[in-house]
C-alpha positions in Angstrom: 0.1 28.9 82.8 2.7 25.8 82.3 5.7 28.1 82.8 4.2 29.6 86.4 3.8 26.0 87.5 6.9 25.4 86.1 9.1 28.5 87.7 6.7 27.9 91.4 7.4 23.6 91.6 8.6 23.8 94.9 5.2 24.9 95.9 3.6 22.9 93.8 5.2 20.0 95.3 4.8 21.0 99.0 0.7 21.7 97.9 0.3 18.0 96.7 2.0 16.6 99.7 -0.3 18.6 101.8 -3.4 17.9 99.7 -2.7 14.5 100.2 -2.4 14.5 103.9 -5.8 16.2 103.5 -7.5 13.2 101.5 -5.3 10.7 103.6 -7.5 12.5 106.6 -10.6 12.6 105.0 -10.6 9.0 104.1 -11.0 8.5 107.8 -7.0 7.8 108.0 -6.6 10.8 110.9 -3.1 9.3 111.9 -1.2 9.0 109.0 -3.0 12.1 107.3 -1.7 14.5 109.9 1.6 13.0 109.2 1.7 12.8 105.5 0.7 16.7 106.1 3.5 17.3 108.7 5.9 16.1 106.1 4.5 18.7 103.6 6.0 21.4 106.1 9.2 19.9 106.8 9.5 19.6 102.6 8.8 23.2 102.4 11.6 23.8 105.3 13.7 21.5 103.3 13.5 23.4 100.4 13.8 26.7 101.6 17.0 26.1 102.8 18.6 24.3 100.1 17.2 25.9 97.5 17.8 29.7 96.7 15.6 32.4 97.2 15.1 32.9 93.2 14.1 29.4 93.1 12.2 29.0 95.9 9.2 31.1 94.6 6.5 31.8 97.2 8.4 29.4 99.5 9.8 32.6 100.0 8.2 35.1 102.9 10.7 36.6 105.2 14.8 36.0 105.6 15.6 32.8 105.3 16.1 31.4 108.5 13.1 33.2 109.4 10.9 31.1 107.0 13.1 27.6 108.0 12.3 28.1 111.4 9.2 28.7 111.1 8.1 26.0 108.7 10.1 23.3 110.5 8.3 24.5 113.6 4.9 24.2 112.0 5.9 20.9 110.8 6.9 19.6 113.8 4.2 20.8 115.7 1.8 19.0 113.4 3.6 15.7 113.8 3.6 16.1 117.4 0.0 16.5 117.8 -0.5 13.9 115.0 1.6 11.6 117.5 -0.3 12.8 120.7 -3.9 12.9 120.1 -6.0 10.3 120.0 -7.4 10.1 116.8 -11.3 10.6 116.8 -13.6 8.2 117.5 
């Protein structure tokens, strides 16, 4: 089990940042949750394109720029509407 969380930490890593943003949320923090959890997607697009594709694990989905794209789009998306709504009341 140690050696698959070992050979997947780059989603390991973008998981806790997410999970995170997810408590942050849940602690009644809606602002800076969303945020926190915004940054968990631009991680995952940072690490898909540095890292390669054998080390990326199940950051890995489609070509490359494919998945950047994608998860930089999610990410920002997030942070936008994190930026943009009013949190609730």
């Amino acid at each position: 089990m140690r050696r698959v969380v070992a050979a997947e930490w780059p989603l390991v890593c973008v998981l806790a940042v997410c999970a995170a943003g997810v408590l942050v949320v849940l602690s009644e923090h809606f602002r800076r949750g969303t945020v926190l959890f915004a940054g968990g997607l631009v991680l995952a697009a940072g690490l898909r394109a540095l890292l390669p594709s054998e080390s990326a694990g199940l950051l890995v989905v489609r070509g490359r720029l494919v998945d950047v794209i994608t998860l930089a789009a999610l990410g920002l998306g997030v942070l936008l509407a994190a930026l943009v709504v009013p949190p609730p009341a």
